[in-house]
VOFITI-415080 format. One record per residue: residue number from 1; residue in one letter; x, y, z of N, C-alpha, C in turn. Coordinates in pm, whole numbers, plus 50000, padded with zeros to 5 digits. Layout:
N
[NUM "A" [X Y Z] [X Y Z] [X Y Z]]
...
END
This chain:
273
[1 "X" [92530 40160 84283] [92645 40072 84306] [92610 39926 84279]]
[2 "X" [92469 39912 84336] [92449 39723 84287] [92468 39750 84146]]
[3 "X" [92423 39817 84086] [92391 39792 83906] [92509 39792 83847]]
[4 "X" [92643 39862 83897] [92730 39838 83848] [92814 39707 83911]]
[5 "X" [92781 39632 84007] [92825 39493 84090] [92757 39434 83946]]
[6 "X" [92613 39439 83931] [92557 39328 83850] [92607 39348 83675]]
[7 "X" [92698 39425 83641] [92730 39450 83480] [92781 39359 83452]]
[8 "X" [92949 39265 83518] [93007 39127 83494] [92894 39024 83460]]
[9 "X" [92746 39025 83559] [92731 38918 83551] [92611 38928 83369]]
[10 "X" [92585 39025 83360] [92497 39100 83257] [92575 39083 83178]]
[11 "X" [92716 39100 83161] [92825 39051 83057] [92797 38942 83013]]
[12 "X" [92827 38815 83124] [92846 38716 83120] [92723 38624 83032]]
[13 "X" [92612 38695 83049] [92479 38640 83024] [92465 38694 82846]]
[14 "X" [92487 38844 82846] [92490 38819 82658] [92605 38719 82603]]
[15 "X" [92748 38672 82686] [92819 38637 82635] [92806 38486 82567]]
[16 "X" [92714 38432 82675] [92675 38286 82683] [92604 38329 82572]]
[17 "X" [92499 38436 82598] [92375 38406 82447] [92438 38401 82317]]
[18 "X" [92542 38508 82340] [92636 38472 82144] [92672 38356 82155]]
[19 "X" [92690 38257 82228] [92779 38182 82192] [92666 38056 82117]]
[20 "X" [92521 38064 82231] [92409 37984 82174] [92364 38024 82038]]
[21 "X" [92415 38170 81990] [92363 38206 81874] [92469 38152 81786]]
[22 "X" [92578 38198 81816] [92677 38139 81727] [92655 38000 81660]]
[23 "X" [92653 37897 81821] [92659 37748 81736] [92512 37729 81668]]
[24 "X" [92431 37831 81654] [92277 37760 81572] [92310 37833 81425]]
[25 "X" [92493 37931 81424] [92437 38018 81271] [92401 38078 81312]]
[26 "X" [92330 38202 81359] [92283 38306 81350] [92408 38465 81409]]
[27 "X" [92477 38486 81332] [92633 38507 81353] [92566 38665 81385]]
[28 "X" [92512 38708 81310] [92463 38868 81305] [92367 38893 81456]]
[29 "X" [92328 38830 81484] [92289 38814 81626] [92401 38842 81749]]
[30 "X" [92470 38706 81738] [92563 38662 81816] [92675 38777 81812]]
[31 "X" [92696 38847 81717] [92794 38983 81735] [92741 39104 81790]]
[32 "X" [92592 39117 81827] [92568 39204 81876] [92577 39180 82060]]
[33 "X" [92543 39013 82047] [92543 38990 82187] [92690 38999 82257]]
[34 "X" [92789 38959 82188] [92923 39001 82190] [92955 39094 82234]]
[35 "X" [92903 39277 82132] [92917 39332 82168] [92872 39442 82306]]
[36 "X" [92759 39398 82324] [92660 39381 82449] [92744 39357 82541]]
[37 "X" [92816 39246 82572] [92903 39206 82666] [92989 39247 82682]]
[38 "X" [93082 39293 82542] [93206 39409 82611] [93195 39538 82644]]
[39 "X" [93032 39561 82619] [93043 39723 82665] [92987 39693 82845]]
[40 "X" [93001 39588 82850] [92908 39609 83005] [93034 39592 83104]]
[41 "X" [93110 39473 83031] [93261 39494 83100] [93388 39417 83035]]
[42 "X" [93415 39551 82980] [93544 39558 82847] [93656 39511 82944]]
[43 "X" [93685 39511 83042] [93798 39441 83135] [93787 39281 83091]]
[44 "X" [93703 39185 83068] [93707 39041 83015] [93743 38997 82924]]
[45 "X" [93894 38924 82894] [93866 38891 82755] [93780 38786 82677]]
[46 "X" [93698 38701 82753] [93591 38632 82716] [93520 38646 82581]]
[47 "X" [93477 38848 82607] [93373 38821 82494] [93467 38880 82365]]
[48 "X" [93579 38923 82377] [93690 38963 82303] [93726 38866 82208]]
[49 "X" [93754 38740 82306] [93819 38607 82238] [93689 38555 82121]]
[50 "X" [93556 38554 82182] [93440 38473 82115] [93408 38569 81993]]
[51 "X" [93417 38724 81994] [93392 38818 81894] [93474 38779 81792]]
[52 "X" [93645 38753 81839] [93729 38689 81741] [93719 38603 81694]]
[53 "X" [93652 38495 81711] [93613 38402 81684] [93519 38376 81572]]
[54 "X" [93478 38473 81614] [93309 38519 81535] [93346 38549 81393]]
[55 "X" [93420 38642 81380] [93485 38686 81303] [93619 38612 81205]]
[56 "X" [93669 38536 81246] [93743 38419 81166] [93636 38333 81137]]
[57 "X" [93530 38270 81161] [93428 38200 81091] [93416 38279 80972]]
[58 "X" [93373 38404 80973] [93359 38496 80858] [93457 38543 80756]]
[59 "X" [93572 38452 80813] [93672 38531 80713] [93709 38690 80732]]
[60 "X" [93683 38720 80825] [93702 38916 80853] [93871 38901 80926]]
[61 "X" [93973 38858 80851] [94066 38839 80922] [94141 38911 80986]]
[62 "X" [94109 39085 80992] [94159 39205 81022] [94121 39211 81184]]
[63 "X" [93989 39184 81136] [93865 39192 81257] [93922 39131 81343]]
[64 "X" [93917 38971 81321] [93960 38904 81426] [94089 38920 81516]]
[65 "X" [94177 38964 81396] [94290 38941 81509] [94304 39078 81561]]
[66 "X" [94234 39186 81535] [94248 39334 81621] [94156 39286 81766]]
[67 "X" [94038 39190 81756] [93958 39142 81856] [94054 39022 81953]]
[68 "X" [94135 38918 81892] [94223 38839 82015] [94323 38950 82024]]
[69 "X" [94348 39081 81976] [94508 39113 82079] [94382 39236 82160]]
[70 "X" [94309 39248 82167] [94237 39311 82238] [94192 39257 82357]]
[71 "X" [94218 39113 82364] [94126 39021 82473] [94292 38982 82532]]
[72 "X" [94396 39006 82447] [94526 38996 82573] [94545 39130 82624]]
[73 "X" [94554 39217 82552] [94547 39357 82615] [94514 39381 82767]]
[74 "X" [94316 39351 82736] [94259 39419 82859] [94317 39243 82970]]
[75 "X" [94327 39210 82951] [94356 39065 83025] [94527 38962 83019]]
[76 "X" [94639 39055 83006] [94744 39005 82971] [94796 38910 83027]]
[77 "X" [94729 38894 83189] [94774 38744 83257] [94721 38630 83190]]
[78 "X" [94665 38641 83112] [94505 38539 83088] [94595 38416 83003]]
[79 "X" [94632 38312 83000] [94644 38203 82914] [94608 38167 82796]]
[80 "X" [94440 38192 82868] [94351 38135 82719] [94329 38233 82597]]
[81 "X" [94373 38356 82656] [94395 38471 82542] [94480 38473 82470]]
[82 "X" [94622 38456 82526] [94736 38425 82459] [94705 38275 82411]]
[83 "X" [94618 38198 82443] [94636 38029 82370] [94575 38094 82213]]
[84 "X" [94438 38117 82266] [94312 38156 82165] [94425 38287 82031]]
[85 "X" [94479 38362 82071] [94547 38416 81986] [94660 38316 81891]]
[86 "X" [94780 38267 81982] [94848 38189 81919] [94750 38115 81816]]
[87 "X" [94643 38054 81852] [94557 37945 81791] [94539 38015 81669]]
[88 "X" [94484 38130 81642] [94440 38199 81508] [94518 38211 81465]]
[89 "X" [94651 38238 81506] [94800 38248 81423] [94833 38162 81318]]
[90 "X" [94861 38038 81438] [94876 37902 81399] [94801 37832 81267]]
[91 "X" [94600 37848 81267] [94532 37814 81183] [94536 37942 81067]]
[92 "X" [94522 38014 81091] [94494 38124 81001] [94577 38229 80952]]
[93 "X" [94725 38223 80995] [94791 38343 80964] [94791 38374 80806]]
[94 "X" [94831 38233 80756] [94830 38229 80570] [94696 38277 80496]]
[95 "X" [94585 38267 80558] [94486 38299 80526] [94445 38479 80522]]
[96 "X" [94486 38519 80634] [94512 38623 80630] [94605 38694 80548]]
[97 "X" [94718 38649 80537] [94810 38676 80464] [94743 38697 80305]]
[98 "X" [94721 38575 80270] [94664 38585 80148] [94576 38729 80127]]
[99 "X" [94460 38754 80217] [94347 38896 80166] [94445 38969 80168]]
[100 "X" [94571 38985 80260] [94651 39144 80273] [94738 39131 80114]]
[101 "X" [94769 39044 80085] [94870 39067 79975] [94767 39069 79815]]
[102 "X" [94638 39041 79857] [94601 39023 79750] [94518 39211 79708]]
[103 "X" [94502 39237 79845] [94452 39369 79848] [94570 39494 79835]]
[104 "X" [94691 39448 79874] [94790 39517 79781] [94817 39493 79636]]
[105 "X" [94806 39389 79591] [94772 39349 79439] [94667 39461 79399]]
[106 "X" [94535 39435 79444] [94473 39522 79398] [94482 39638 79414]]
[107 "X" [94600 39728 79501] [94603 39849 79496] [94696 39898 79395]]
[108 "X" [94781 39757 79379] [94938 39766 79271] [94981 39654 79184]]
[109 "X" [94917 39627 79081] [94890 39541 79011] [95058 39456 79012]]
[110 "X" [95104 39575 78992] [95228 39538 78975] [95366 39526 79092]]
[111 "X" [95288 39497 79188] [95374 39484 79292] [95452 39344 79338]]
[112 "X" [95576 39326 79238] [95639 39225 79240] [95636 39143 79335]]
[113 "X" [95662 39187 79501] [95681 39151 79599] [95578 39079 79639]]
[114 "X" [95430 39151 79655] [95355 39066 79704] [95269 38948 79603]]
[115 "X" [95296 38994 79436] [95288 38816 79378] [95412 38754 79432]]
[116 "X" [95503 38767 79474] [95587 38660 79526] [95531 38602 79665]]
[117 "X" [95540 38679 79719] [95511 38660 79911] [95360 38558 79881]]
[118 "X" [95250 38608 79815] [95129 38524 79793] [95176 38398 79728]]
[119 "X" [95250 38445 79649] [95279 38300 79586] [95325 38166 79683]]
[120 "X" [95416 38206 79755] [95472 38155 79866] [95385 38038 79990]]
[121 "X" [95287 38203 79995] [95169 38188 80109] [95074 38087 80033]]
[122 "X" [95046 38068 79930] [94949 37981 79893] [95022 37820 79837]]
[123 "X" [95169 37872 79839] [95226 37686 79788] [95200 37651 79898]]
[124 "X" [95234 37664 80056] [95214 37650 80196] [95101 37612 80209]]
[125 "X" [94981 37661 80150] [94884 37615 80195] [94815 37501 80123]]
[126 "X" [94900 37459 80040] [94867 37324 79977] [94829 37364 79793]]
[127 "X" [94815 37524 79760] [94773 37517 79642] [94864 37570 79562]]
[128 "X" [94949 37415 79495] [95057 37449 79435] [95006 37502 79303]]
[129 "X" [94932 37478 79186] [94887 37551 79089] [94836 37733 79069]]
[130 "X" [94809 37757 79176] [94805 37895 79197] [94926 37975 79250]]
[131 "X" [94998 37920 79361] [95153 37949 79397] [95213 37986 79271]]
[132 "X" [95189 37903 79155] [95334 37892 79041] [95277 38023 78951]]
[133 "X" [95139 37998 78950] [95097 38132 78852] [95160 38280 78955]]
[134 "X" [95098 38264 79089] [95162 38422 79122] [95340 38421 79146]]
[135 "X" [95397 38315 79116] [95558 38323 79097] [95568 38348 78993]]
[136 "X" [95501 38292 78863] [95546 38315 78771] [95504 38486 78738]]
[137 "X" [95397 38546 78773] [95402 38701 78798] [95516 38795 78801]]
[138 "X" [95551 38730 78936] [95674 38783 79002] [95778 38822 78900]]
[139 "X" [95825 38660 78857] [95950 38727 78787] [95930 38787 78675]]
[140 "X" [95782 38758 78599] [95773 38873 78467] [95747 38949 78524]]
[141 "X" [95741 39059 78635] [95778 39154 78710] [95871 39185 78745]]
[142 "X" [95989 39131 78766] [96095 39137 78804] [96180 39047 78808]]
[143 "X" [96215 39067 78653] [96335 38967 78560] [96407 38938 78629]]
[144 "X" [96474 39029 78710] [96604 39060 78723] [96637 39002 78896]]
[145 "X" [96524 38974 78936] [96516 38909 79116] [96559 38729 79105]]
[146 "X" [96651 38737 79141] [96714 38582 79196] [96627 38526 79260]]
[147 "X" [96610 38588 79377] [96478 38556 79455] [96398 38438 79428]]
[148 "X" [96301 38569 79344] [96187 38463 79291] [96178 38383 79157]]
[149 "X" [96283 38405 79086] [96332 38238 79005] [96347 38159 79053]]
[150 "X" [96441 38161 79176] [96466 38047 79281] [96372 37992 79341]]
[151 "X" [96283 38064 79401] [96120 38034 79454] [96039 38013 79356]]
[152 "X" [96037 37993 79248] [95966 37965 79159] [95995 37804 79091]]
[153 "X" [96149 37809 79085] [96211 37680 79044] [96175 37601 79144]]
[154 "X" [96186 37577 79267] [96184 37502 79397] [96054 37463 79406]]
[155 "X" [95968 37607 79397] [95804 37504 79358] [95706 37419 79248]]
[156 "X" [95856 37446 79159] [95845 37355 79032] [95913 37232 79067]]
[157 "X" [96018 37216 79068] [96121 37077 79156] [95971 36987 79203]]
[158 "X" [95892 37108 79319] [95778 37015 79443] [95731 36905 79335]]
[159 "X" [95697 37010 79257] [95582 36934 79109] [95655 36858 79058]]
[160 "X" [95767 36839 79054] [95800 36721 78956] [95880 36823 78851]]
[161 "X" [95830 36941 78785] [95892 36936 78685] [95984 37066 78697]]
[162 "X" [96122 36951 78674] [96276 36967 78663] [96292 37054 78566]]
[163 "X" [96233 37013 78460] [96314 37071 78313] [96227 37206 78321]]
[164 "X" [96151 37253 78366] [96096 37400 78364] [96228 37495 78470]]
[165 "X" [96201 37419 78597] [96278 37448 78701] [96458 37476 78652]]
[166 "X" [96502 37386 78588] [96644 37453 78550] [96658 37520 78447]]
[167 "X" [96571 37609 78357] [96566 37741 78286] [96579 37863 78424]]
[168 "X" [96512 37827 78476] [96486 37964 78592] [96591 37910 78670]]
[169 "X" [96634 37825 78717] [96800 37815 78808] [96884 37894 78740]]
[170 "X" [96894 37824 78606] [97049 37892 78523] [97022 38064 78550]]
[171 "X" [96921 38054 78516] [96886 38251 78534] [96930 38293 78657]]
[172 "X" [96895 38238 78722] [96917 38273 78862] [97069 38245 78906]]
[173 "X" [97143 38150 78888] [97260 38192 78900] [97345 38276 78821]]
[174 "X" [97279 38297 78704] [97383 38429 78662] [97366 38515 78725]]
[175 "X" [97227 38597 78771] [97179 38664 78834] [97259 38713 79004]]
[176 "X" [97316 38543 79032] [97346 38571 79180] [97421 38385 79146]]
[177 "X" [97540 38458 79091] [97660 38354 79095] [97727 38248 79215]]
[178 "X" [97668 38366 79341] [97799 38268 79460] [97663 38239 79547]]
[179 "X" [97540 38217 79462] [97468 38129 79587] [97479 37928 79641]]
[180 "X" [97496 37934 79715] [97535 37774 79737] [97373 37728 79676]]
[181 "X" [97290 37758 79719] [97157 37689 79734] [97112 37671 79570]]
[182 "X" [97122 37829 79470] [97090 37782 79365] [97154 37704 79300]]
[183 "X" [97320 37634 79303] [97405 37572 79222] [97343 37424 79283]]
[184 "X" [97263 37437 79407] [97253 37271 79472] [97175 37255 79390]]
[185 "X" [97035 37315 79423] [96913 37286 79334] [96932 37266 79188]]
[186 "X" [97004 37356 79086] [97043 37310 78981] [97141 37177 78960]]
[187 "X" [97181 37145 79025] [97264 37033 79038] [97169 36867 79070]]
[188 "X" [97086 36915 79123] [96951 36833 79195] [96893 36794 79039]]
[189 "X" [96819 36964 78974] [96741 36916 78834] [96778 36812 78776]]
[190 "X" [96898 36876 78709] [96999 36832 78619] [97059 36617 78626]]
[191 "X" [97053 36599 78733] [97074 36454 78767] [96907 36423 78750]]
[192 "X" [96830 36452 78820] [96652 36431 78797] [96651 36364 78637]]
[193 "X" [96685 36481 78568] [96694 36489 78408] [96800 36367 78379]]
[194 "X" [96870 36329 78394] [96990 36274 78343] [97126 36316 78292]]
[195 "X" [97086 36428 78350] [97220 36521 78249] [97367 36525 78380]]
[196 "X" [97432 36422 78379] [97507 36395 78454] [97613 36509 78454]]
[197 "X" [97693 36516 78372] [97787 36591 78345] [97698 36748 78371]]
[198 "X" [97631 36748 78326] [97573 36912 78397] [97534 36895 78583]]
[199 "X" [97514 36834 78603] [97499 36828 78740] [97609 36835 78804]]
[200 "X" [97705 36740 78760] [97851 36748 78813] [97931 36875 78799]]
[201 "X" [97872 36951 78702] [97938 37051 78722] [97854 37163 78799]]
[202 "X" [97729 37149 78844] [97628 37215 78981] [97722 37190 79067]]
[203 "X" [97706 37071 79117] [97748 37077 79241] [97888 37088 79264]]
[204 "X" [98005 37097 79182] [98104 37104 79172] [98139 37259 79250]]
[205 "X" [98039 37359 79147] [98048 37495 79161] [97979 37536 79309]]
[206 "X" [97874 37419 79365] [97843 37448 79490] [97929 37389 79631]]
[207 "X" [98005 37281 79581] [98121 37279 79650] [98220 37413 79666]]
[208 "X" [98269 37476 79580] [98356 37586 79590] [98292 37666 79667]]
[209 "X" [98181 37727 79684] [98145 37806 79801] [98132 37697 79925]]
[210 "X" [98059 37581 79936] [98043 37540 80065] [98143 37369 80076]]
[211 "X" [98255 37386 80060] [98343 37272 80074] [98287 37142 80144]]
[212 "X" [98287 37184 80276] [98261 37088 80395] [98099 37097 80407]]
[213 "X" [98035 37087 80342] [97858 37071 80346] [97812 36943 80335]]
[214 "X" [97784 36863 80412] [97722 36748 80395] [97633 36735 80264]]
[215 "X" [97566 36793 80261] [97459 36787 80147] [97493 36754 80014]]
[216 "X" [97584 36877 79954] [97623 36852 79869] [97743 36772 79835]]
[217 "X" [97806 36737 79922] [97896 36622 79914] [97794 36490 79871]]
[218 "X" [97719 36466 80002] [97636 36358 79924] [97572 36342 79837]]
[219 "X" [97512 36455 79747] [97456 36454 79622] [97579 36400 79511]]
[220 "X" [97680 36472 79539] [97765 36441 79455] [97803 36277 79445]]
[221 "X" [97833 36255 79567] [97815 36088 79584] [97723 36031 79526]]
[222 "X" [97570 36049 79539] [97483 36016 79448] [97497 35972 79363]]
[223 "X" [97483 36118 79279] [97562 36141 79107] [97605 36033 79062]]
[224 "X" [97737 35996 79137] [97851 35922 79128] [97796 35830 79090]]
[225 "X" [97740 35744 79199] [97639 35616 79199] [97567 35599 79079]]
[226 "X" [97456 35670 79094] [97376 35691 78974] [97435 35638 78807]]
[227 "X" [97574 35762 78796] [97655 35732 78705] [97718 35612 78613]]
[228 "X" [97728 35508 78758] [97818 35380 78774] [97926 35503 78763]]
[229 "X" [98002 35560 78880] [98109 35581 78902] [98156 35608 79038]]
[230 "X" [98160 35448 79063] [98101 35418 79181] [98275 35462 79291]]
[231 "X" [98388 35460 79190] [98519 35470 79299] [98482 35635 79295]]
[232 "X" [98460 35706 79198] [98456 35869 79217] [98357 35866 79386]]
[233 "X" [98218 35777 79383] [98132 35799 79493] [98240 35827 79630]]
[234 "X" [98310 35750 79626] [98357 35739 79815] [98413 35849 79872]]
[235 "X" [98513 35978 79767] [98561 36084 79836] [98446 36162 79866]]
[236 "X" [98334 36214 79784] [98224 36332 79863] [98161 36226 79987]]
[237 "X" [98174 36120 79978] [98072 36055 80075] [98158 36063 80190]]
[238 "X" [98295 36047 80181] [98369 36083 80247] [98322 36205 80372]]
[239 "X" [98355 36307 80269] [98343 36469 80323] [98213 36436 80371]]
[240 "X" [98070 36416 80383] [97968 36412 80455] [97967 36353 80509]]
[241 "X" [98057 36268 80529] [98031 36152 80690] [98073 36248 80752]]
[242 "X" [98220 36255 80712] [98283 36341 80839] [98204 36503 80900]]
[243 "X" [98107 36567 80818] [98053 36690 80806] [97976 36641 80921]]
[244 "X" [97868 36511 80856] [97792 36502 81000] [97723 36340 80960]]
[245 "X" [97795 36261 81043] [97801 36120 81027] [97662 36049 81079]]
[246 "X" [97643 36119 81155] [97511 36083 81202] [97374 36085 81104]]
[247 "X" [97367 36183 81068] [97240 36228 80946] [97289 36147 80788]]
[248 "X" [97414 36192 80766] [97446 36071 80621] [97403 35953 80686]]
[249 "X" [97440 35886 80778] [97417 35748 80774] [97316 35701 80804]]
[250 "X" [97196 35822 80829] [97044 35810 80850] [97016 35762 80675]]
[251 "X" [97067 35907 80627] [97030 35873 80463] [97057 35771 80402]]
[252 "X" [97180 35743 80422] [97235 35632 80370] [97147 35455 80382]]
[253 "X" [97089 35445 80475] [97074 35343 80555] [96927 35313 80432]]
[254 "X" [96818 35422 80385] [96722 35415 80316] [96736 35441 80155]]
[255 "X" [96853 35491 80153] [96866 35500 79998] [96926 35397 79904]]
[256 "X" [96823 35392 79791] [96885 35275 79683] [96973 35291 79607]]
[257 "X" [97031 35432 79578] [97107 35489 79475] [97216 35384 79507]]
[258 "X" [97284 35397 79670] [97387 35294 79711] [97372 35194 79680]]
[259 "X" [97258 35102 79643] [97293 34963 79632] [97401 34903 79560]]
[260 "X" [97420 34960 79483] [97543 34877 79393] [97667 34918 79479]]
[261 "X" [97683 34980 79545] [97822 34990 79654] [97823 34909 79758]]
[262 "X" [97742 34885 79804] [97685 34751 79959] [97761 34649 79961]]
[263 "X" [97832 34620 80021] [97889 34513 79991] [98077 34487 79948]]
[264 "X" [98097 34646 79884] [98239 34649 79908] [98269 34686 80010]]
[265 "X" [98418 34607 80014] [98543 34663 80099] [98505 34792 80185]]
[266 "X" [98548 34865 80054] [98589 35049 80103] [98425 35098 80098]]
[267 "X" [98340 35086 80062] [98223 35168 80099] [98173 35064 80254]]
[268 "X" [98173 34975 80233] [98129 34923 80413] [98236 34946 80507]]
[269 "X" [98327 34975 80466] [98422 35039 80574] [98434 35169 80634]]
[270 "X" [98423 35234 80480] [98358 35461 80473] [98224 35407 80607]]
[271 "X" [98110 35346 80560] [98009 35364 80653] [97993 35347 80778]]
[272 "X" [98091 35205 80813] [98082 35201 80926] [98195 35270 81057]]
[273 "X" [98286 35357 80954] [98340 35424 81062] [98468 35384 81081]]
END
């Protein structure tokens, strides 16, 4: 009976030693002492959480997170289990993400979905040049997905470049005619570019599905501006005050497109209400 009183504290003592092994590097050590500790008493999530731990240093991202829902499991009141989990979520879910989709790649070369989903997962993580190659996968995988033209155009837009981005819009709205979002974004390129009259007719067509949308009312206002057509500006600017007066007149307050309206009558009157 003492020897099983003294197993927590026999836990506790390999647990500390992984952790001294851990911070010197010596990781292959430190996982045995780990495991040392949960066999003496698997009720703690202590050495659960630090095994996980162990294991996201290494990149074993399977590992780890079967090791933090194991340390809420045996310990579900515990805080720091649920913190320490959220935490790996938080830092590492994309990372993870990435080996799972890339290891379905390698089981299915051709698995449209997950060059999209990776593609996704890696613009997120800051690496827009690799994102665009596994989008651009995607849709020579699957011509025919709105989807990921759209996700592909949008992470072209990030980059700057427009004129790639509205080949794959136009596709994409034939593809899927009554989307509000692709007629915005094409409407977005298209002014980028200069092509006024094509934009005006984006957002025109994204008005007809979403009338009362702030957004695209104010783009259209934009436009307008942009244009010098500056009396067309005041009716969409109109419709987005009233949509939501608060947020236009956030925008409004930093944008230069307006400058050449500042100062009249009827646009300092639209703004102030």
């Amino acid at each position: 009976m003492a020897q099983d009183r003294d197993r927590p504290t026999q836990a506790d003592q390999h647990n500390e030693r992984g952790i001294e092994l851990a911070d010197r590097g010596w990781l292959d050590e430190a996982e045995k002492e780990f495991h040392k500790a949960i066999a003496l008493d698997p009720a703690s999530a202590h050495p659960h959480e630090n095994l996980a731990m162990l294991h996201a240093r290494r990149k074993r991202w399977r590992e780890a997170l079967l090791a933090h829902l194991k340390a809420v499991e045996v310990e579900p009141e515990s805080p720091g289990a649920r913190f320490t989990l959220a935490s790996f979520l938080a830092t590492h879910g994309l990372e993870m993400a990435e080996t799972e989709y890339r290891e379905a790649i390698a089981a299915d070369p051709e698995h449209a979905d997950a060059h999209l989903e990776l593609g996704l997962a890696l613009a997120d993580m800051g690496r827009a040049e690799e994102g665009l190659s596994e989008l651009a996968v995607a849709v020579r995988l699957a011509p025919e997905d709105s989807m990921a033209r759209h996700e592909l155009a949008s992470l072209l837009m990030d980059e700057g470049d427009y004129r790639t981005a509205i080949g794959h819009l136009r596709e994409a709205a034939r593809l899927e005619p009554e989307s509000f979002e692709i007629h915005l974004d094409l409407g977005l390129c298209y002014a980028q570019k200069g092509f006024y009259a094509e934009a005006e007719r984006a957002y025109e067509k994204a008005r007809t599905l979403k009338p009362d949308d702030a957004v695209v009312n104010y783009d259209l206002a934009s436009l307008y501006a942009q244009w010098g057509r500056s009396a067309d500006a005041l009716a969409p600017l109109r419709k987005a005050l009233e949509a939501d007066g608060e947020k236009v007149r956030g925008w409004l307050s930093s944008d230069p497109v307006f400058d050449p309206l500042r100062g009249g009558d009827a646009f300092d009157q639209l703004v102030a209400g």
